[in-house]
N, CA, C and O atoms as CSV, one atom per row, in Angstrom:
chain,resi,resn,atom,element,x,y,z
A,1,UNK,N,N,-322.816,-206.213,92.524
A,1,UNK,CA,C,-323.953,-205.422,92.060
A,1,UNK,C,C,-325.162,-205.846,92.881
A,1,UNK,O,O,-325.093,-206.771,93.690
A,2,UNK,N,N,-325.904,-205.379,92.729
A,2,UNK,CA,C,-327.243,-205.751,93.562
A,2,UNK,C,C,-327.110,-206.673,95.295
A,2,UNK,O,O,-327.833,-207.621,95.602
A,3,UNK,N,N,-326.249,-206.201,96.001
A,3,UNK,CA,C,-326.149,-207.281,96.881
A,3,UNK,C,C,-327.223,-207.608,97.960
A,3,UNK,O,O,-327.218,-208.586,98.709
A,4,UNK,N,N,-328.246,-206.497,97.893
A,4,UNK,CA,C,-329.318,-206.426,98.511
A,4,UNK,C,C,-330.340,-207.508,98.294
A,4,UNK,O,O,-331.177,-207.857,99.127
A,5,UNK,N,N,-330.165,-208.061,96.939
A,5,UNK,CA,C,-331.147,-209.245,96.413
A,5,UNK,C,C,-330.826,-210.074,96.733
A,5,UNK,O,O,-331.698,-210.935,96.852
A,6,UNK,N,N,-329.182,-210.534,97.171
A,6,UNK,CA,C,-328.464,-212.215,97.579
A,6,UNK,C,C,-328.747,-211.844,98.702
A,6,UNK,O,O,-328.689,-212.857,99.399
A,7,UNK,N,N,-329.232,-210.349,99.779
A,7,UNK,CA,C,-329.128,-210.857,101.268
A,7,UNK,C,C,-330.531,-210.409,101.740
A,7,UNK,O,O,-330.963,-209.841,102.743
A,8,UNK,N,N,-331.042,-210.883,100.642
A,8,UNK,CA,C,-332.598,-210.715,101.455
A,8,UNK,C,C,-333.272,-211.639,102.264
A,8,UNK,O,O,-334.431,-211.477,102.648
A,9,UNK,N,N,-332.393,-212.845,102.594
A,9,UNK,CA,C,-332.413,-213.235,104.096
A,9,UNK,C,C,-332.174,-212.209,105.219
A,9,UNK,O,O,-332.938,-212.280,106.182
A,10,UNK,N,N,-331.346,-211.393,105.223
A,10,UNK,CA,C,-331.386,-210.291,106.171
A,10,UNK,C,C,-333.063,-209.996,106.689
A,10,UNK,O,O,-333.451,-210.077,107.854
A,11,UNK,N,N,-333.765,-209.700,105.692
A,11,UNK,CA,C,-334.687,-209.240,106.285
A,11,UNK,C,C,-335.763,-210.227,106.545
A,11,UNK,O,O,-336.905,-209.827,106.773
A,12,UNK,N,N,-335.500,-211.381,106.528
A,12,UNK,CA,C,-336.390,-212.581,107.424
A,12,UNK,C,C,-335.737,-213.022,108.853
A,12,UNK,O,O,-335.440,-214.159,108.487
A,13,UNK,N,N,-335.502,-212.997,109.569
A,13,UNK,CA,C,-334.937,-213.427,110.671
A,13,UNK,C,C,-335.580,-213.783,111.885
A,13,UNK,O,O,-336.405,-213.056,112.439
A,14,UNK,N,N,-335.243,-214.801,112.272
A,14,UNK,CA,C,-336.109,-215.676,113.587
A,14,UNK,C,C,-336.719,-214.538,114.470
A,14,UNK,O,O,-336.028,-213.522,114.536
A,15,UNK,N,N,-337.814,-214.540,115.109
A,15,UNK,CA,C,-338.616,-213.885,115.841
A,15,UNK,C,C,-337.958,-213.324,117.042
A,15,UNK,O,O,-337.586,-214.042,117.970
A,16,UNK,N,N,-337.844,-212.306,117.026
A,16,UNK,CA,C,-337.139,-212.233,118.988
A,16,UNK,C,C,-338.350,-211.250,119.744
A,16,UNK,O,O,-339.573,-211.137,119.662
A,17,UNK,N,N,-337.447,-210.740,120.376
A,17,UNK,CA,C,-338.761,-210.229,121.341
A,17,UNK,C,C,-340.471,-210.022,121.036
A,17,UNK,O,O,-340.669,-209.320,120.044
A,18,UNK,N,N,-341.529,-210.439,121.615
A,18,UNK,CA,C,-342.740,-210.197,120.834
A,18,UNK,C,C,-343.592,-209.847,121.717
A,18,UNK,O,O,-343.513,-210.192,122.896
A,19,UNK,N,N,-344.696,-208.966,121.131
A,19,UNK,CA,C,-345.780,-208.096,121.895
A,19,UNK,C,C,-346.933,-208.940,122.363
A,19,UNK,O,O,-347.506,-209.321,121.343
A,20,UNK,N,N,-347.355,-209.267,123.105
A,20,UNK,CA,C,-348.524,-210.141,123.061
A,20,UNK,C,C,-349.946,-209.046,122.511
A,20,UNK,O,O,-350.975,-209.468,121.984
A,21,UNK,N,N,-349.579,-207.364,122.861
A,21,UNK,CA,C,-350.781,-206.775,122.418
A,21,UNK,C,C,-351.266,-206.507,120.973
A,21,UNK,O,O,-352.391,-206.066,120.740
A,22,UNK,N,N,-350.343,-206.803,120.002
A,22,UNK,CA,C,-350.885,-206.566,118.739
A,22,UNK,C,C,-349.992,-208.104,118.091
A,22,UNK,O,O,-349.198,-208.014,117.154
A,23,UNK,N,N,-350.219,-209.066,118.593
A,23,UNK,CA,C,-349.538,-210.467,117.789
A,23,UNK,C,C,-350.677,-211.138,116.929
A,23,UNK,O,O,-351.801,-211.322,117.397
A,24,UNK,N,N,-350.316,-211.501,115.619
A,24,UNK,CA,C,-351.299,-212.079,114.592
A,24,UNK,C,C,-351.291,-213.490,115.452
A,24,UNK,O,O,-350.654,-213.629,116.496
A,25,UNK,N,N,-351.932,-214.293,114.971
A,25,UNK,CA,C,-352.211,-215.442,115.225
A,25,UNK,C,C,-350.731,-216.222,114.950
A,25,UNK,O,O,-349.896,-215.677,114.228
A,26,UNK,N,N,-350.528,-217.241,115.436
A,26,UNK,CA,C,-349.401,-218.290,114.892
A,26,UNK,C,C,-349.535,-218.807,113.657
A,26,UNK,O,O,-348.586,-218.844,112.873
A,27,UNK,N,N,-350.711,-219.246,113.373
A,27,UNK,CA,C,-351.043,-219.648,112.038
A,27,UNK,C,C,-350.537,-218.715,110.489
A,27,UNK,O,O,-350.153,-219.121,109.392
A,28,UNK,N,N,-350.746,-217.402,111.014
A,28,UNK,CA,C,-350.461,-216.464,110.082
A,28,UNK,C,C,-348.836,-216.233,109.810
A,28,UNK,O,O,-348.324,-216.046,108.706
A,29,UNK,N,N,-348.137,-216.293,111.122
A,29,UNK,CA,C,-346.678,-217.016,111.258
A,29,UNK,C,C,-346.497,-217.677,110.412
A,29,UNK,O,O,-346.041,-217.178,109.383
A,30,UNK,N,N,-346.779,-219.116,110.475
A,30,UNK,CA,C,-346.617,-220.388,110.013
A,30,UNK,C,C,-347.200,-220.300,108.390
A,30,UNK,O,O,-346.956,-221.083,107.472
A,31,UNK,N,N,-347.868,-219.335,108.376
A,31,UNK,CA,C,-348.523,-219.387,106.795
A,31,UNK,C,C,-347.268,-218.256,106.140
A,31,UNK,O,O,-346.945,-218.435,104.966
A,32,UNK,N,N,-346.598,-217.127,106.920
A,32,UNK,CA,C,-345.878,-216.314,106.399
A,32,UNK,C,C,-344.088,-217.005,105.612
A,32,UNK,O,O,-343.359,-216.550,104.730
A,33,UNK,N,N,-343.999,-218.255,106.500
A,33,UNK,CA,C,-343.083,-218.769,106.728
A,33,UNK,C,C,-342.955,-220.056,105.514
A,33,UNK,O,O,-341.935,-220.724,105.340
A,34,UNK,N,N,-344.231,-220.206,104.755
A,34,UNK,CA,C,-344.976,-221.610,103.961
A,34,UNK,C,C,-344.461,-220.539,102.744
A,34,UNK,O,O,-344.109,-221.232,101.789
A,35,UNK,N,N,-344.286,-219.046,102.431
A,35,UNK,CA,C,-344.212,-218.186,101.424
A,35,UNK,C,C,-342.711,-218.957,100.469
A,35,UNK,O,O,-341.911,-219.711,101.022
A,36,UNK,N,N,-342.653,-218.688,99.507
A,36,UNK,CA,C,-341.267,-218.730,98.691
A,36,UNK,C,C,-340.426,-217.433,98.905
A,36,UNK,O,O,-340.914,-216.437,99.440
A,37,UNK,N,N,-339.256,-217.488,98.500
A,37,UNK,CA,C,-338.724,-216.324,98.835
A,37,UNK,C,C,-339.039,-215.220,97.850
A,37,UNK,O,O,-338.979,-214.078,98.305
A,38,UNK,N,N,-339.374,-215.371,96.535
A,38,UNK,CA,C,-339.959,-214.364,95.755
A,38,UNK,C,C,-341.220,-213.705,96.473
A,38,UNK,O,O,-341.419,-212.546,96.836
A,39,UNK,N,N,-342.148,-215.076,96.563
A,39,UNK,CA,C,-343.116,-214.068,97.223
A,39,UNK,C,C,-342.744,-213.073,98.637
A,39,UNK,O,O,-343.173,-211.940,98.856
A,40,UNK,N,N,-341.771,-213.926,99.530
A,40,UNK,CA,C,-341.504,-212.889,100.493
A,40,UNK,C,C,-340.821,-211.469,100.097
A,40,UNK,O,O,-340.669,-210.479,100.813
A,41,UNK,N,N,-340.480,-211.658,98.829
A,41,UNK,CA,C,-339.744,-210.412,98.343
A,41,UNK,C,C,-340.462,-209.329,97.947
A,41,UNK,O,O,-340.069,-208.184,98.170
A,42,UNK,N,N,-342.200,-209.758,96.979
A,42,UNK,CA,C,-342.729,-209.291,96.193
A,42,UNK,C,C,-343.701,-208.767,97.571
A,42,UNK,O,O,-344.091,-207.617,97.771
A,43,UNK,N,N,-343.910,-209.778,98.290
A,43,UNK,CA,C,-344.948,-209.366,99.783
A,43,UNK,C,C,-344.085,-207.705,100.240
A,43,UNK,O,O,-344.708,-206.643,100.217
A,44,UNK,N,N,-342.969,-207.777,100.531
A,44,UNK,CA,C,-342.373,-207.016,101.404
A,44,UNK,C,C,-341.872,-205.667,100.781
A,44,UNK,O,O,-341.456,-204.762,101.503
A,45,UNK,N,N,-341.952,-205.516,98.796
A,45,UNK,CA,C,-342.294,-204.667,98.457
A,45,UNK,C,C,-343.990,-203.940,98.037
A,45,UNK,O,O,-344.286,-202.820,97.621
A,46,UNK,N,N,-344.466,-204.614,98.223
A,46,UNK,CA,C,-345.922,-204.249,98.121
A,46,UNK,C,C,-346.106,-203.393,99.461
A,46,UNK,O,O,-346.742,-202.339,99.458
A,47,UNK,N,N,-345.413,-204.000,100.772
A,47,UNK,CA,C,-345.487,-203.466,101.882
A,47,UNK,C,C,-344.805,-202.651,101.841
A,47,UNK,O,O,-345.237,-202.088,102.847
A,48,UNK,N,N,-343.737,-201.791,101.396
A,48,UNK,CA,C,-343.252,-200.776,101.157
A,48,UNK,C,C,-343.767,-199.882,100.171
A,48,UNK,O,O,-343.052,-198.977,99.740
A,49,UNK,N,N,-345.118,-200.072,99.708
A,49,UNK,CA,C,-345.948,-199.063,99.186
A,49,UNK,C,C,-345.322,-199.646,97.347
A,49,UNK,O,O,-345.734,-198.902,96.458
A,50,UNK,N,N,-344.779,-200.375,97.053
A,50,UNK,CA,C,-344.251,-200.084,95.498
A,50,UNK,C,C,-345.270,-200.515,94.730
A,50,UNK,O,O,-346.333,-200.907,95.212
A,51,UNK,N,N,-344.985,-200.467,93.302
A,51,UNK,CA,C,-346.633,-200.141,92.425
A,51,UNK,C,C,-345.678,-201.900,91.722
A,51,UNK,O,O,-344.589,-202.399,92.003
A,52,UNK,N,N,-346.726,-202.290,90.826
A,52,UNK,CA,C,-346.437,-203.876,90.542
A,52,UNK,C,C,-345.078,-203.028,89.588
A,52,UNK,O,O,-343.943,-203.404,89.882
A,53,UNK,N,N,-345.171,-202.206,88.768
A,53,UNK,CA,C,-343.908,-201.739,87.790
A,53,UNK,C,C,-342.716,-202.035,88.627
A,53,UNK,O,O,-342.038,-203.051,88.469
A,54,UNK,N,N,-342.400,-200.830,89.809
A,54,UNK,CA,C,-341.473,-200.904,90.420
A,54,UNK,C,C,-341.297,-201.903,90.610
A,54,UNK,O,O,-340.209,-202.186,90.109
A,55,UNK,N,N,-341.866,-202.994,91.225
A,55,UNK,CA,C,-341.485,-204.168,91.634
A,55,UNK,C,C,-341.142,-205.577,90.672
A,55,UNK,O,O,-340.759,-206.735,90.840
A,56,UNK,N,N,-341.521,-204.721,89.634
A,56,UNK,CA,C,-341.274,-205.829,88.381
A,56,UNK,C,C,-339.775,-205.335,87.790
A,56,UNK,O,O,-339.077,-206.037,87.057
A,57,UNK,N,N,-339.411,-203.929,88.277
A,57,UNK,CA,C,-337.952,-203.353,87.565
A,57,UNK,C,C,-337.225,-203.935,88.474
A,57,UNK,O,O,-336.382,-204.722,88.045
A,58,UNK,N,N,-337.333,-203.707,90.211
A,58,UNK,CA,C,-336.311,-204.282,90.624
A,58,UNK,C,C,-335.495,-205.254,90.862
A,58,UNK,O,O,-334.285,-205.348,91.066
A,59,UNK,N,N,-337.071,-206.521,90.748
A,59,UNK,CA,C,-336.594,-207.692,90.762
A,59,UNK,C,C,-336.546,-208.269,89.383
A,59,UNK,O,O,-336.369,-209.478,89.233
A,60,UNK,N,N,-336.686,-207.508,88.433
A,60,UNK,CA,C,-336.359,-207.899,86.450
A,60,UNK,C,C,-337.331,-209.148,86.567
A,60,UNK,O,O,-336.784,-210.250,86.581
A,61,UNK,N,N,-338.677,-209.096,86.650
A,61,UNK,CA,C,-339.981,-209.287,86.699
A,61,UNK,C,C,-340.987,-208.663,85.636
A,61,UNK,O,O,-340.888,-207.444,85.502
A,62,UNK,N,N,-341.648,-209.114,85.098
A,62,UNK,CA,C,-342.813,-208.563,84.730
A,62,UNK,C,C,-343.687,-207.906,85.658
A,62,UNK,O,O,-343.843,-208.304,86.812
A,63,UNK,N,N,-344.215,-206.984,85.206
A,63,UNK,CA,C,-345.426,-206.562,86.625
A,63,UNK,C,C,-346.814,-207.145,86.514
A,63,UNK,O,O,-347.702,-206.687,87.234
A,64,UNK,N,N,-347.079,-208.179,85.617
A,64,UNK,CA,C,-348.265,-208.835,85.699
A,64,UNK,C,C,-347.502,-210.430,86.627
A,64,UNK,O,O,-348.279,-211.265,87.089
A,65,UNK,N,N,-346.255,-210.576,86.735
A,65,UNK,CA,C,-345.524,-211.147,86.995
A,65,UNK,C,C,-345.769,-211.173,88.751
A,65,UNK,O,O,-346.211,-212.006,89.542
A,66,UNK,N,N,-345.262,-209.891,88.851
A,66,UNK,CA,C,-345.416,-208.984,90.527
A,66,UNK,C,C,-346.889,-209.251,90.462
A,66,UNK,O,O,-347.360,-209.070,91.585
A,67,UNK,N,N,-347.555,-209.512,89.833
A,67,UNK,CA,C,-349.058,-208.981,90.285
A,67,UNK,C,C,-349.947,-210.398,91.019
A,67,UNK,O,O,-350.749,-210.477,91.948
A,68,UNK,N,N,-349.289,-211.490,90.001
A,68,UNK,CA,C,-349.369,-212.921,90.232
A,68,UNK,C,C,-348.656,-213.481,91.825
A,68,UNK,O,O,-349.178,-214.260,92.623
A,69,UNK,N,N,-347.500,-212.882,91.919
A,69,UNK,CA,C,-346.865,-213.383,93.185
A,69,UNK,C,C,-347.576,-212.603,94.379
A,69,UNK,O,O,-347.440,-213.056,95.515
A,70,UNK,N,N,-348.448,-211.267,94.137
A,70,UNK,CA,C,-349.041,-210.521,94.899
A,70,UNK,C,C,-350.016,-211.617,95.345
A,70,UNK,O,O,-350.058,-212.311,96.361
A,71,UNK,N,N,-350.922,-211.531,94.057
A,71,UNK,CA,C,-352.386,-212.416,94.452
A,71,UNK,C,C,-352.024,-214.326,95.313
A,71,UNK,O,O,-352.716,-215.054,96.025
A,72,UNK,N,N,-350.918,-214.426,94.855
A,72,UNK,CA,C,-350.754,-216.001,96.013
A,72,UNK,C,C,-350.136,-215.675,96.875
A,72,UNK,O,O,-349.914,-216.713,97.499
A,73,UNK,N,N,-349.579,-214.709,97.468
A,73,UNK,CA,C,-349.505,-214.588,98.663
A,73,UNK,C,C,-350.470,-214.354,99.718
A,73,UNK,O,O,-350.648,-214.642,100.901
A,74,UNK,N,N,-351.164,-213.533,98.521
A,74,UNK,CA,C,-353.049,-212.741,99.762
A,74,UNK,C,C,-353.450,-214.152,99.527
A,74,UNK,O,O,-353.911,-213.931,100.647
A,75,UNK,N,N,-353.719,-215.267,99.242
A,75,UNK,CA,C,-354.637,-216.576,99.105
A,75,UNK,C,C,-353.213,-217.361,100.045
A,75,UNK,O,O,-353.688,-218.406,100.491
A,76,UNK,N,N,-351.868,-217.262,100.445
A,76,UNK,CA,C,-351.388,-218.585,100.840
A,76,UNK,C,C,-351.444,-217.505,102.539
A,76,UNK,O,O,-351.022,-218.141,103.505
A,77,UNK,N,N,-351.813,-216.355,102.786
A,77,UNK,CA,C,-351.904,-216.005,103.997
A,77,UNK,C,C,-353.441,-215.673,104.066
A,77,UNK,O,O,-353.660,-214.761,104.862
A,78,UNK,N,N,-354.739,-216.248,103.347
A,78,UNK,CA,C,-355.765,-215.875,103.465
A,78,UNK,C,C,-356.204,-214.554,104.550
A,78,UNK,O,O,-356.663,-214.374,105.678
A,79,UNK,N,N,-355.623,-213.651,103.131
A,79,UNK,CA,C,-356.617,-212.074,103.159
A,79,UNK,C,C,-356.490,-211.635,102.310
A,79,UNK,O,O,-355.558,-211.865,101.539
A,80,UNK,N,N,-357.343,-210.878,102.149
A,80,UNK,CA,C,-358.447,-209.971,101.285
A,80,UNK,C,C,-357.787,-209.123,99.942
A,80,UNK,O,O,-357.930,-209.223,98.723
A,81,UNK,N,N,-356.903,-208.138,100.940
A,81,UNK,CA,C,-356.416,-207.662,100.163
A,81,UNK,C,C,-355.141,-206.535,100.222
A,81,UNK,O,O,-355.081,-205.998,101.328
A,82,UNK,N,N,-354.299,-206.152,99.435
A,82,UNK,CA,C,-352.995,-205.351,99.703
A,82,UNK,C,C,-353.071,-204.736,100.958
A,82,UNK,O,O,-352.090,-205.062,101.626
A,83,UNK,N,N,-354.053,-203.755,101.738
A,83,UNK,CA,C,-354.010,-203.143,102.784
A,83,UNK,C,C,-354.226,-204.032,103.639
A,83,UNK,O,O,-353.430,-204.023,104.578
A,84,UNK,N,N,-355.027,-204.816,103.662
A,84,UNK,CA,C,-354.875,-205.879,104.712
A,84,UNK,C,C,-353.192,-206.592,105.090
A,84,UNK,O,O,-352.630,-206.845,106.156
A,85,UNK,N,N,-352.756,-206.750,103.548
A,85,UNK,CA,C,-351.296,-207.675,103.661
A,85,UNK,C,C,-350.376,-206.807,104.464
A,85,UNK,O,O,-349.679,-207.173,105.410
A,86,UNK,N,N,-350.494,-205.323,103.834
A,86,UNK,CA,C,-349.691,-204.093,104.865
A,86,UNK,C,C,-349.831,-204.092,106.437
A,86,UNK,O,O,-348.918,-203.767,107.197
A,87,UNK,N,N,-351.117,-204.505,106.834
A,87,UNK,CA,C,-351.281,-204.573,107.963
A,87,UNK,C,C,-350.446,-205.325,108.810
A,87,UNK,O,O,-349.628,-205.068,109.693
A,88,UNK,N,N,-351.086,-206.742,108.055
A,88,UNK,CA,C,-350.153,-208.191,108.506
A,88,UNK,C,C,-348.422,-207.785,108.285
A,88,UNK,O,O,-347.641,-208.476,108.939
A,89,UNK,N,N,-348.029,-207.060,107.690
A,89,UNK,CA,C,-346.745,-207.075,107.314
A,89,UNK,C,C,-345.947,-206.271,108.659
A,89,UNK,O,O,-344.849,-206.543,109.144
A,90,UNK,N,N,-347.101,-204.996,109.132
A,90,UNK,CA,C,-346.346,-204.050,110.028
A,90,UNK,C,C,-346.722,-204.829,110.923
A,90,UNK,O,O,-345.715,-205.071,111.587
A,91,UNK,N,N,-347.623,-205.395,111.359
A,91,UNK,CA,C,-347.567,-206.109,112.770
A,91,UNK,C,C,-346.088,-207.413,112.929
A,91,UNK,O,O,-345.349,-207.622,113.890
A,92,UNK,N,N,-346.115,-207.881,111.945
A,92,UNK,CA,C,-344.974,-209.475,111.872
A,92,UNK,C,C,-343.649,-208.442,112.256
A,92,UNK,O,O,-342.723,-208.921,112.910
A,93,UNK,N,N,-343.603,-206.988,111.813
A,93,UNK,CA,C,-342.613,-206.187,111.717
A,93,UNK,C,C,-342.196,-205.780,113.529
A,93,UNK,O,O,-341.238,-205.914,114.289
A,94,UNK,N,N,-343.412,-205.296,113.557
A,94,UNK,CA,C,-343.707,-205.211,115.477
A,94,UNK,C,C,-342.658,-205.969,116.225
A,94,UNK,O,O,-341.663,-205.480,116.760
A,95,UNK,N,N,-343.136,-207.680,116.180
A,95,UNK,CA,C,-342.605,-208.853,116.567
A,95,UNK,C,C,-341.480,-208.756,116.289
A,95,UNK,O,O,-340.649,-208.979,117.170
A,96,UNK,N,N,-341.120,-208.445,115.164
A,96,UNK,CA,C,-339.058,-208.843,115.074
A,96,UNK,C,C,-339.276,-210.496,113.677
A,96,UNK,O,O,-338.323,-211.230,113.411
A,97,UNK,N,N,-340.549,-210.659,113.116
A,97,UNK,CA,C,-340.254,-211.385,112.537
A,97,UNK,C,C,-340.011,-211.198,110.699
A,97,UNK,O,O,-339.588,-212.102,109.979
A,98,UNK,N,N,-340.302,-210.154,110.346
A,98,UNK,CA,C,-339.513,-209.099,109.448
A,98,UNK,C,C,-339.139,-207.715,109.919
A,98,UNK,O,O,-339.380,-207.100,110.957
A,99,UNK,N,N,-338.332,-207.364,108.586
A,99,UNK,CA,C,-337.531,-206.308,108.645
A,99,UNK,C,C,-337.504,-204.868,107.845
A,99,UNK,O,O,-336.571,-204.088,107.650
A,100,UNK,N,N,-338.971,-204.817,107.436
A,100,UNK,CA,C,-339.221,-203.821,106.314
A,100,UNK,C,C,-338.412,-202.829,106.099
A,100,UNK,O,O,-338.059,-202.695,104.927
A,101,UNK,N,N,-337.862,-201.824,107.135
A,101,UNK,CA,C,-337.254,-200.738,107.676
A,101,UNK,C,C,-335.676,-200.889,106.924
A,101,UNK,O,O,-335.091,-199.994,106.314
A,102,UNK,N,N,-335.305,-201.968,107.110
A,102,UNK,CA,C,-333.669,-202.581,107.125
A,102,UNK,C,C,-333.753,-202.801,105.454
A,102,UNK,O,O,-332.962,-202.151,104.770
A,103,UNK,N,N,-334.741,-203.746,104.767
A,103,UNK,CA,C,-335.095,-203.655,103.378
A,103,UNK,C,C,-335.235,-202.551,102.341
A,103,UNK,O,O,-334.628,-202.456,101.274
A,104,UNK,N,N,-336.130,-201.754,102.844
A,104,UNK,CA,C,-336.194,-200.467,102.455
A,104,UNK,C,C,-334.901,-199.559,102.427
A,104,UNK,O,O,-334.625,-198.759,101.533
A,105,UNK,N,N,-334.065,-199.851,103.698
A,105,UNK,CA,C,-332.828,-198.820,103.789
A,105,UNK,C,C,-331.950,-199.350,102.499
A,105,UNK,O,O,-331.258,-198.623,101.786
A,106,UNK,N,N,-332.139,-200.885,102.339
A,106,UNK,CA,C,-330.731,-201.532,101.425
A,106,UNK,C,C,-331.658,-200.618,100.236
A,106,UNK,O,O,-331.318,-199.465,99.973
A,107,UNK,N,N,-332.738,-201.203,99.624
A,107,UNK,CA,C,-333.209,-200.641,98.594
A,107,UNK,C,C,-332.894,-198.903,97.925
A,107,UNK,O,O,-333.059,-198.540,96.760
A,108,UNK,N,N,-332.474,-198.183,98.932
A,108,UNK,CA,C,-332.553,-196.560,98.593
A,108,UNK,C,C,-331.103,-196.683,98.498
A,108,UNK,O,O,-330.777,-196.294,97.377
A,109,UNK,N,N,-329.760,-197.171,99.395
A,109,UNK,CA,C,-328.939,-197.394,99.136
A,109,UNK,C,C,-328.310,-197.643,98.563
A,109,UNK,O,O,-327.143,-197.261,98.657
A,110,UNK,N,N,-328.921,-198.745,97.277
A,110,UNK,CA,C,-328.321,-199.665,96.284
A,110,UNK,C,C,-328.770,-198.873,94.858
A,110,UNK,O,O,-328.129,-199.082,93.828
A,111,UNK,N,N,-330.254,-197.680,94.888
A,111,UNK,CA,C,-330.193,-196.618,93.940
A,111,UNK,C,C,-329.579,-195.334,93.947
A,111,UNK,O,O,-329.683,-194.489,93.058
A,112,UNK,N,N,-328.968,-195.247,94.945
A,112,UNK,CA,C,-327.905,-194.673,95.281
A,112,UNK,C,C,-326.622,-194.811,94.381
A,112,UNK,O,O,-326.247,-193.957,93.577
A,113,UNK,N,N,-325.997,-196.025,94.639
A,113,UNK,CA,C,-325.020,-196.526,94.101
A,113,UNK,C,C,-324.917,-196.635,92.470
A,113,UNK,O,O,-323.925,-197.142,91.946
């Protein structure tokens, strides 16, 4: 059931090819990388546009729950705020150091099923 949640390492994977014209800082790397894996989970649906509900159904979360793992992620990657994190999220995406695209596909797949 859910096998998309045991392989959401899939969508973290070591950096490969990278742009030097739109690359965040290393620090922001290194701060993305300091995340827990919930928050990388809760980060990477926020970046897929989902509302704290959704993200509290899929991962059987509260959404004040989602809302909490939202707000320490914007403070453990110091910024501002959700559109900013989207930003940071499609650029790390750029690089090859997430996988939003590949996440998103398991996600529609697995409501599918």
């Amino acid at each position: 059931m859910f096998h998309w949640l045991r392989s959401i390492t899939n969508l973290f994977h070591r950096p490969g090819k990278r742009t030097s014209s739109s690359a965040p800082p290393e620090r922001v790397r290194r701060r993305w990388r300091s995340l827990t894996m919930r928050q990388r989970q809760v980060a990477a649906l926020v970046g897929l546009n989902f509302t704290y509900q959704q993200i509290g159904d899929i991962l059987y979360i509260s959404p004040h729950t989602a809302r909490s793992h939202t707000r320490n992620v914007l403070s453990k990657l110091h910024i501002k705020d959700k559109a900013e994190l989207c930003t940071v999220l499609s650029i790390l995406e750029e690089q090859g150091v997430i996988n939003l695209q590949a996440y998103g596909n398991q996600l529609d797949h697995n409501r599918l099923t």
